[in-house]
ROMI-956053 format. One record per residue (C-alpha): residue number from 1; x, y, z. Coordinates in nm, 3 decimals, always signed. Example, Ala and Ser with C-alpha at 12.3 -4.5 7.8 and 13.67 -1.06 7.14 Angstrom:
! ROMI-956053
REC,1,+1.230,-0.450,+0.780
REC,2,+1.367,-0.106,+0.714
! end
This chain:
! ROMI-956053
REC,1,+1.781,-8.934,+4.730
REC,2,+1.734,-8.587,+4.531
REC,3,+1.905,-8.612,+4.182
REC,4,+2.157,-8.396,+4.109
REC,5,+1.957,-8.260,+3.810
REC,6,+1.704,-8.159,+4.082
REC,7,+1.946,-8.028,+4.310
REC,8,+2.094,-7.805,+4.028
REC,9,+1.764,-7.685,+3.921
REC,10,+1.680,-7.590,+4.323
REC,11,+2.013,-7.395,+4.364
REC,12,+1.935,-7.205,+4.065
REC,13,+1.586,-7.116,+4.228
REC,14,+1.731,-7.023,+4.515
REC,15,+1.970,-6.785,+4.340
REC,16,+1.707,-6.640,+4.137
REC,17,+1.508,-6.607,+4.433
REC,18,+1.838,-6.409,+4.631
REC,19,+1.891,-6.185,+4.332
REC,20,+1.547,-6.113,+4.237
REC,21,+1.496,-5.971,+4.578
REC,22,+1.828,-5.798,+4.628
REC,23,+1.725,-5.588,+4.278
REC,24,+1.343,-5.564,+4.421
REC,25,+1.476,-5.448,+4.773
REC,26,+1.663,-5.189,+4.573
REC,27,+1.359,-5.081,+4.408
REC,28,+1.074,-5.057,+4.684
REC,29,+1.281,-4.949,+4.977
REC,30,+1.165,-4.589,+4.965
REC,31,+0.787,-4.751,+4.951
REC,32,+0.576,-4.766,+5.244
REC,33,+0.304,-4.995,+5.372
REC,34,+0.069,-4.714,+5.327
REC,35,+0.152,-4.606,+4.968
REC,36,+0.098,-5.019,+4.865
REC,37,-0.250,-5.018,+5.100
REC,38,-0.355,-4.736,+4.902
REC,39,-0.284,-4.860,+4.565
REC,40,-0.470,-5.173,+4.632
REC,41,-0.767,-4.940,+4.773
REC,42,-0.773,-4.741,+4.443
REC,43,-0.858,-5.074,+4.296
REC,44,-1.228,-5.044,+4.170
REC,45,-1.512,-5.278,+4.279
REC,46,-1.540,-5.358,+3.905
REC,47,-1.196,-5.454,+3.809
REC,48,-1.162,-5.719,+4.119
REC,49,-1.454,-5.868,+3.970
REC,50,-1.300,-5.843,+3.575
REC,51,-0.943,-5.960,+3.747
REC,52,-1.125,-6.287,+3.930
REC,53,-1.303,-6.344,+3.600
REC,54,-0.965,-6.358,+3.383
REC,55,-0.843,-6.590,+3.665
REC,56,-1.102,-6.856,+3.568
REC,57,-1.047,-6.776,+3.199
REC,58,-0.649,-6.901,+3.287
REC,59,-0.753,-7.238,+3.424
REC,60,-0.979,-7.284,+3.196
REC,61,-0.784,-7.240,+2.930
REC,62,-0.476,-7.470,+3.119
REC,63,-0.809,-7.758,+3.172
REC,64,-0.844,-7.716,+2.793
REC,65,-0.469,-7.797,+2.747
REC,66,-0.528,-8.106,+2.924
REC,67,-0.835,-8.167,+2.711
REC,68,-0.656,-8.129,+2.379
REC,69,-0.397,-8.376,+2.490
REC,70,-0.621,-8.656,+2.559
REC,71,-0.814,-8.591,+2.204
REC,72,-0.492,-8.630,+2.102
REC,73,-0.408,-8.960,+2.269
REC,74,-0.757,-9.049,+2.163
REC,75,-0.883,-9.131,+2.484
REC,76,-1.194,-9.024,+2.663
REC,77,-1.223,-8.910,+3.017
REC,78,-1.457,-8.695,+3.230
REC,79,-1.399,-8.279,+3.189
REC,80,-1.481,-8.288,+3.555
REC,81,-1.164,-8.469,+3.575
REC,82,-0.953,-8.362,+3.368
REC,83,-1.057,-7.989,+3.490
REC,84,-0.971,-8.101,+3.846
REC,85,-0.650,-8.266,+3.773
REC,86,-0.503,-7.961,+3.530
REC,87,-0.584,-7.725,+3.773
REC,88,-0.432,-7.895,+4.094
REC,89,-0.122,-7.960,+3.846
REC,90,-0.113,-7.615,+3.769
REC,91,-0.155,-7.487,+4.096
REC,92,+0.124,-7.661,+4.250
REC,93,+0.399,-7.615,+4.035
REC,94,+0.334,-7.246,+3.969
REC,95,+0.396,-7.187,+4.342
REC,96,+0.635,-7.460,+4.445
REC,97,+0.837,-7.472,+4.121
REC,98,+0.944,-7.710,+3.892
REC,99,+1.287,-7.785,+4.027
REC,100,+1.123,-7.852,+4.384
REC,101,+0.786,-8.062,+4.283
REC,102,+0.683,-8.147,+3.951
REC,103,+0.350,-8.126,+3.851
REC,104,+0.380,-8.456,+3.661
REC,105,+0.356,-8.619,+3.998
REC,106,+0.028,-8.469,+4.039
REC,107,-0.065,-8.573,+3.662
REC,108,+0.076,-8.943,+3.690
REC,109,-0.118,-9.059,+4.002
REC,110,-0.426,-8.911,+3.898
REC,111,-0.458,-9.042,+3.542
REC,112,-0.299,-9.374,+3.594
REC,113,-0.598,-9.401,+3.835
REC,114,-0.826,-9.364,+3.538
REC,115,-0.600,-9.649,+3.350
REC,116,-0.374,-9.461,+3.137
REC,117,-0.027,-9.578,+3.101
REC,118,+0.290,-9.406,+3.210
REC,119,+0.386,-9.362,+2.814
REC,120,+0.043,-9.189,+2.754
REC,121,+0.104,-8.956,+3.065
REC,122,+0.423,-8.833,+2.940
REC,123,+0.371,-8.795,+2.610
REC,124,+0.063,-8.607,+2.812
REC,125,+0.266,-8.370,+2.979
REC,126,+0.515,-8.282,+2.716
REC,127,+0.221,-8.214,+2.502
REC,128,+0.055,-7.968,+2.754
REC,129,+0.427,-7.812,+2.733
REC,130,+0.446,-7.793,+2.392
REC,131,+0.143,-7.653,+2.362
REC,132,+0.224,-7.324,+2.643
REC,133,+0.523,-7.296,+2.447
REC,134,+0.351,-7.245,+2.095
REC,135,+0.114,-6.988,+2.346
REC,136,+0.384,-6.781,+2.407
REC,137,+0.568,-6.803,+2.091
REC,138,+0.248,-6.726,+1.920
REC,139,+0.093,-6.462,+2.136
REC,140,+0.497,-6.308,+2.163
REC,141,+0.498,-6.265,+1.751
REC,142,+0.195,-6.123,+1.725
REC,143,+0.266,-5.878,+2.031
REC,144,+0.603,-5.777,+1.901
REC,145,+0.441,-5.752,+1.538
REC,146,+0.187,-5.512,+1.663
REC,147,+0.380,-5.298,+1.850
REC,148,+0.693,-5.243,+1.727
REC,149,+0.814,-5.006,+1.994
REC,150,+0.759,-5.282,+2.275
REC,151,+1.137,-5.394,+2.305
REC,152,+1.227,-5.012,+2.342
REC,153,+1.155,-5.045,+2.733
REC,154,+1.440,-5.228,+2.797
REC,155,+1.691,-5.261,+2.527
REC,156,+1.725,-4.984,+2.283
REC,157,+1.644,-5.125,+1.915
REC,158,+1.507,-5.013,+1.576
REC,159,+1.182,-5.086,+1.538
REC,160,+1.202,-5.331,+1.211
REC,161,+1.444,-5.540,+1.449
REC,162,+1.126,-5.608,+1.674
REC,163,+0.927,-5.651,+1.360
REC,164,+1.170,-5.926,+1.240
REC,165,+1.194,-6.115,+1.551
REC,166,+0.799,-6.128,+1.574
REC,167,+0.795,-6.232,+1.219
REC,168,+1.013,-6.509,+1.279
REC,169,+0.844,-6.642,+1.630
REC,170,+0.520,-6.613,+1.381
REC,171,+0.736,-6.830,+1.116
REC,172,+0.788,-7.124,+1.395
REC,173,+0.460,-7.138,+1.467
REC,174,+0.372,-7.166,+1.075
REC,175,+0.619,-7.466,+1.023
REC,176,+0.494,-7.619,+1.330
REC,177,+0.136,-7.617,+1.141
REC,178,+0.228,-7.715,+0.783
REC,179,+0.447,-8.001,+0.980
REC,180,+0.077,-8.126,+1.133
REC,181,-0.078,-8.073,+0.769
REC,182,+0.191,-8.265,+0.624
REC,183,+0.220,-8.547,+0.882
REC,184,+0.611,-8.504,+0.919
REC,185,+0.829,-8.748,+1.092
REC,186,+0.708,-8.769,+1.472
REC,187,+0.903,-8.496,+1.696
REC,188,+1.184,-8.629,+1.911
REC,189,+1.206,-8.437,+2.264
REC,190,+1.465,-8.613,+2.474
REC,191,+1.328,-8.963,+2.555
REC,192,+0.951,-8.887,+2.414
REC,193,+0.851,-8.904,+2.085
REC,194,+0.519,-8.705,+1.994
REC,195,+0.362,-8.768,+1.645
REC,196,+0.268,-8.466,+1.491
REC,197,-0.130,-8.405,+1.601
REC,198,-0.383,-8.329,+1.345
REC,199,-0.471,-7.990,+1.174
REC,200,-0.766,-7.939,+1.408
REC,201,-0.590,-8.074,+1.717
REC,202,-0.331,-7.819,+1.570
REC,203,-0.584,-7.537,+1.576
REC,204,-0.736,-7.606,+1.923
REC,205,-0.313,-7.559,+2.079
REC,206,-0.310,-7.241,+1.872
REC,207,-0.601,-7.098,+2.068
REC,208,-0.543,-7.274,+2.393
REC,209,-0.199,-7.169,+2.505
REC,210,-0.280,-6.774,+2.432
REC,211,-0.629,-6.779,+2.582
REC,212,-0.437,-6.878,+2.855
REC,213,-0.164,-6.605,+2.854
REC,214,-0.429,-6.310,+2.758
REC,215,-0.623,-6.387,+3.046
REC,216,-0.346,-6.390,+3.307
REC,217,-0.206,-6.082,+3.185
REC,218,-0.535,-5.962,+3.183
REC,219,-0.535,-6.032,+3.567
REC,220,-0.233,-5.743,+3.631
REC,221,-0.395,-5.505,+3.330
REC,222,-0.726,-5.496,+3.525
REC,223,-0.545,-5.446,+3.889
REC,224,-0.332,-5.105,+3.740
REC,225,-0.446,-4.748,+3.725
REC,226,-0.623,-4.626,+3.429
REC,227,-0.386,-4.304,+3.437
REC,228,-0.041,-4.392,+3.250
REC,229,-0.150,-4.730,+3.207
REC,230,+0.041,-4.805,+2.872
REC,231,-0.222,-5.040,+2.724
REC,232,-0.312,-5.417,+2.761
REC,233,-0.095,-5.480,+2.443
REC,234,+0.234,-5.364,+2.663
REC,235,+0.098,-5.560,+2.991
REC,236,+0.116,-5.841,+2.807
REC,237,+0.437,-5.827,+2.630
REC,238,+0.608,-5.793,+2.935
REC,239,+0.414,-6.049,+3.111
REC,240,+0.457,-6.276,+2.840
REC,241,+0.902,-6.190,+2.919
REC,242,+0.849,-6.179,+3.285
REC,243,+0.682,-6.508,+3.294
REC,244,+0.865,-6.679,+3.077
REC,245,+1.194,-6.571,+3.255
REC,246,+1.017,-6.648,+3.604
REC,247,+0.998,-7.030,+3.464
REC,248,+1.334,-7.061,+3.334
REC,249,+1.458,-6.941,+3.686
REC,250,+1.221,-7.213,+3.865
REC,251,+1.202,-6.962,+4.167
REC,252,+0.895,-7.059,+4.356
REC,253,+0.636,-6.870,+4.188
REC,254,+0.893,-6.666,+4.032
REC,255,+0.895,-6.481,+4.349
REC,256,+1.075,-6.161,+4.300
REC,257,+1.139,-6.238,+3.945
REC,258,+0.779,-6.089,+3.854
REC,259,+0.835,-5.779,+4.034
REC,260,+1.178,-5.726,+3.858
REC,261,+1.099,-5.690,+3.524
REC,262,+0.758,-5.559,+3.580
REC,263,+0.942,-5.210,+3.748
REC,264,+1.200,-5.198,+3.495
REC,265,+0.971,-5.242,+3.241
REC,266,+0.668,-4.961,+3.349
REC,267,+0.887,-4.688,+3.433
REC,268,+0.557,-4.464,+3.409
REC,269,+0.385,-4.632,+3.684
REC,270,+0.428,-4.563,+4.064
REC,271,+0.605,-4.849,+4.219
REC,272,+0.337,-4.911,+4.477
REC,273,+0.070,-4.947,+4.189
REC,274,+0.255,-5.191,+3.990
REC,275,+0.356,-5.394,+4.315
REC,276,-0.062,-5.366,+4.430
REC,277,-0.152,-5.536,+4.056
REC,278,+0.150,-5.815,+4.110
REC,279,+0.024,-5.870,+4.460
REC,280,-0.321,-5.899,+4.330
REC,281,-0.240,-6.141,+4.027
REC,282,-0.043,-6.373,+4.278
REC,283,-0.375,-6.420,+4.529
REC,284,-0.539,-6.475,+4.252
REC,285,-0.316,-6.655,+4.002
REC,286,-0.128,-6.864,+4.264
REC,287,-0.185,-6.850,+4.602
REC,288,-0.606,-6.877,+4.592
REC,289,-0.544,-7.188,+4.404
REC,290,-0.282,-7.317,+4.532
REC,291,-0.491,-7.355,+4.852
REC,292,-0.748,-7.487,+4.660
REC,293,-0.536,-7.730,+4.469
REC,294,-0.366,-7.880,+4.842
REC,295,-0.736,-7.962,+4.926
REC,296,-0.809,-8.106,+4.646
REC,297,-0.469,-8.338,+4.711
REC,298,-0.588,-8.408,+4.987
REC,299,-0.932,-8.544,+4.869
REC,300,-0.783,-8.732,+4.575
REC,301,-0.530,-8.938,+4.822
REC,302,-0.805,-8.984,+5.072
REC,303,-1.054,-9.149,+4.803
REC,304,-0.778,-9.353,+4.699
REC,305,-0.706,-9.499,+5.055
REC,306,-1.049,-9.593,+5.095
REC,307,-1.059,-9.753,+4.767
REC,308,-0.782,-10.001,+4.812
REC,309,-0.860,-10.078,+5.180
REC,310,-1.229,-10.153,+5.094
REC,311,-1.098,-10.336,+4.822
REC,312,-0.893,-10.555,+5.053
REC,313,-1.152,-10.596,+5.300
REC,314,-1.378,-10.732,+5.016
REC,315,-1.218,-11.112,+4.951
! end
């Protein structure tokens, strides 16, 4: 039977899902199939390429979260694997959502299969978690520090406010690291306890979890006109807010949720180029792998039924 913790989490997709595209129907309903065909046409051979290239870059980077976890845990298994299993983890719950099927499902049978135990995969996942969050509380202080102005697209603010609130994200992030370098007491998230990693593990999250959020952004900065673009440094502030929000709604690839605060965000873009770049980030971003990532399922379970009947039929 679903929890009702699940349940809850669903209905709140669902709504998000409703009221994202009641907004986003309110938005595009002047824009025609031809306007959105011809934004995507305008698309040059060169920045498909640069867009599937900053695709990899994001997986790699989420197989390198994986990666940093298991130094952490001190254990040693194959990149192949590891690389395999992040990015089928990754590639399911970005589409399906969180509140519908967790990734940690995908984690959990694929890493008890290489004999870790069900402590070491969730201290596993929350640290692949921890580490996305220190990504985008990171790459969010240094965006907000650098551009001052950013916050002025949708709430109107004096710049030194913006200033202050990136100085502060940058302040977690700094007492997150001297807690590593002084081996604090281990942190306590719900049932898990994580001891704090070491300074190098420390550095390896701190370049991990933005890599990761550059390159996706990068994805929707490469996909947009050159003529009022407003810079990669903007494209990725409000990715960095659409995303986030997109996850805290757990609508199914944040459908709708994207598109939102993407238009109310780049009020100097045409609609039908900023929907062509969204459009192109989620065939490349989600759905590509996402088909990739049910094959790979698929492959995985299959090896494993082979396994235990053969070794059955062994004795």
């Amino acid at each position: 039977m679903m929890k009702r913790s699940d349940a809850a989490w669903t209905l709140i997709g669902i709504v998000a899902v409703l009221l994202s595209g009641y907004l986003l129907y309110h938005e595009i309903r002047t824009i025609s199939l031809d306007d959105l065909t011809g934004s995507l046409k305008a698309i040059s051979h060169k920045n498909w390429v640069l867009a599937a290239l900053a695709t990899l870059g994001a997986y790699a980077a989420l197989a390198w979260y994986d990666r940093i976890a298991m130094a952490h845990l001190g254990r040693h298994i194959s990149w192949w694997f590891i690389t395999l299993c992040s990015f089928t983890t990754y590639a399911l719950a970005h589409n399906i959502g969180a509140s519908v099927f967790s990734g940690a499902v995908v984690r959990y049978r694929a890493y008890r299969s290489k004999g870790l135990t069900p402590q070491e995969i969730g201290i596993l996942i929350v640290f692949c978690s921890l580490t996305f969050a220190l990504g985008v509380i990171f790459a969010a202080g240094i965006v907000l520090v650098l551009n001052p102005h950013l916050l002025d697209r949708v709430v109107d603010v004096e710049p030194w406010i913006t200033i202050a609130i990136g100085c502060t994200l940058l302040g977690l992030v700094g007492l997150y690291t001297i807690g590593a370098w002084r081996q604090m007491p281990a942190l306590r998230l719900g049932k898990w306890t994580i001891e704090y990693p070491r300074l190098p593990i420390v550095g390896r999250q701190l370049l991990a979890g933005p890599l990761e959020l550059v390159c996706a952004a990068a994805i929707i900065y490469f996909a947009l006109p050159t003529e009022n673009n407003p810079g990669y440094l903007v494209i990725l502030g409000v990715f960095l807010a659409s995303f986030s929000l997109a996850l805290l709604s757990h609508a199914p690839g944040g459908l709708g949720v994207l598109e939102v605060t993407f238009l109310a965000a780049l009020p100097e873009l045409q609609t039908a180029d900023v929907l062509a770049a969204l459009i192109v980030f989620r065939a490349f971003y989600l759905l590509l792998p996402f088909a990739m990532a049910i094959l790979i399922v698929l492959g995985f379970e299959y090896g494993q039924w082979v396994k235990k009947h053969s070794d059955t039929a062994e004795p």
